[in-house]
C-alpha positions as CSV (number, residue, x, y, z in Angstrom):
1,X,-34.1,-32.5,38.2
2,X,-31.8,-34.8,36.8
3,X,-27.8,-34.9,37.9
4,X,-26.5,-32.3,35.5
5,X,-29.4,-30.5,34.9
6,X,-30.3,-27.2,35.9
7,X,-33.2,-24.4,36.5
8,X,-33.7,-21.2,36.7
9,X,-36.2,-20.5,39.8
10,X,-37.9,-16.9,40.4
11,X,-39.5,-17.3,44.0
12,X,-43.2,-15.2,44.1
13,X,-43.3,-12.9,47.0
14,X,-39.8,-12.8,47.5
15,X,-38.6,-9.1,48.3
16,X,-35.5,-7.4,46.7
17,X,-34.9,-3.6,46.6
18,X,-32.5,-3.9,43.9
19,X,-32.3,-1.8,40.7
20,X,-33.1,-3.6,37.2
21,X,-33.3,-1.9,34.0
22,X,-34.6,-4.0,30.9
23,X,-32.6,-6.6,29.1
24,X,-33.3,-4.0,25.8
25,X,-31.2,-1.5,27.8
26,X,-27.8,-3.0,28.1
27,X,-25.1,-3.1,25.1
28,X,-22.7,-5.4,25.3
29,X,-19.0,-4.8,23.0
30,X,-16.2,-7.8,23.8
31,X,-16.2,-7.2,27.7
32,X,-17.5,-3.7,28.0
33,X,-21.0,-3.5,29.3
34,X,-22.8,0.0,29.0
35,X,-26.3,1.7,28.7
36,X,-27.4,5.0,27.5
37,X,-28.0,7.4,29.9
38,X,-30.0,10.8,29.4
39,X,-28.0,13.8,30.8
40,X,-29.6,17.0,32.7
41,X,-28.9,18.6,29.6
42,X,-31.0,15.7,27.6
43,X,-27.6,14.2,25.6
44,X,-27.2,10.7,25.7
45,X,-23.9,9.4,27.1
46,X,-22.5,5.7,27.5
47,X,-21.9,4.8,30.6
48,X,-20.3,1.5,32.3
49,X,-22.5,-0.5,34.5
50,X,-21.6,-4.0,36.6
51,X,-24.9,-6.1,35.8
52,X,-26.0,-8.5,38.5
53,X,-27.9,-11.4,37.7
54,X,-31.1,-11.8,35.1
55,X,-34.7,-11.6,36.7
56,X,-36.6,-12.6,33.5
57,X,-36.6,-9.6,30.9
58,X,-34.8,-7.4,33.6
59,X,-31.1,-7.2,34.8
60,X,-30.0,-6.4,38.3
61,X,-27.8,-3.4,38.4
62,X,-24.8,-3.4,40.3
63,X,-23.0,-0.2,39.7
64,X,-22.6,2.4,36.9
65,X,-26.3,4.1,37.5
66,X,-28.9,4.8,40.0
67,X,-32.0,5.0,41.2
68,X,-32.7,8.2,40.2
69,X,-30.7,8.2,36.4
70,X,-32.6,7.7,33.1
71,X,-32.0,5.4,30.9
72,X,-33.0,4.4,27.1
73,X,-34.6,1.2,27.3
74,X,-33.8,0.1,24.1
75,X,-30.5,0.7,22.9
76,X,-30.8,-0.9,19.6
77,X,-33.0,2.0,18.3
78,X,-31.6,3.7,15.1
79,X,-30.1,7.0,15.7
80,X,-28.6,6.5,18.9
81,X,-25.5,7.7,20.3
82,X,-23.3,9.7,22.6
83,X,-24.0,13.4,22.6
84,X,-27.9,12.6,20.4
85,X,-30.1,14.8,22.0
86,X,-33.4,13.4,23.6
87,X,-36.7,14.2,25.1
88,X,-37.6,11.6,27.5
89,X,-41.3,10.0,27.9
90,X,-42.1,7.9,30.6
91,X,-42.3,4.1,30.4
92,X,-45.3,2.5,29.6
């Protein structure tokens, strides 16, 4: 590289055990950063996560949901929002 230039680097066979959720997933609103999560009940609320850095089409998660929450991975689907009721299908 060239003084001033720079490159993003993804190392193969590195190892990381932290949580990502798709790019598609996050909304961002001035400084606000939230994602849609499914409730027990199946309503959708917004929740506030701390993002990490980006790993390709993925961003790591700091805090705001687990392991173990659903999420919609594409918030800019029509006829979202908080308190929509929804039936959630795994991934593909």
């Amino acid at each position: 590289l060239k003084v001033g230039l720079s490159a993003e680097l993804y190392l193969a066979g590195a190892k990381s055990r932290a949580l990502t959720i798709p790019v598609s997933a996050v909304m961002t609103r001035g400084k606000d950063t939230t994602v849609y999560r499914v409730g027990k009940d199946g309503l959708l609320a917004r929740v506030a996560v701390t993002l990490g850095p980006r790993r390709g089409t993925l961003r790591v998660v700091r805090s705001g949901v687990g392991a173990k929450d659903l999420v919609v991975v594409d918030a800019r689907q029509s006829g979202l929002g908080v308190g929509v009721r929804v039936k959630p299908v795994k991934a593909q």
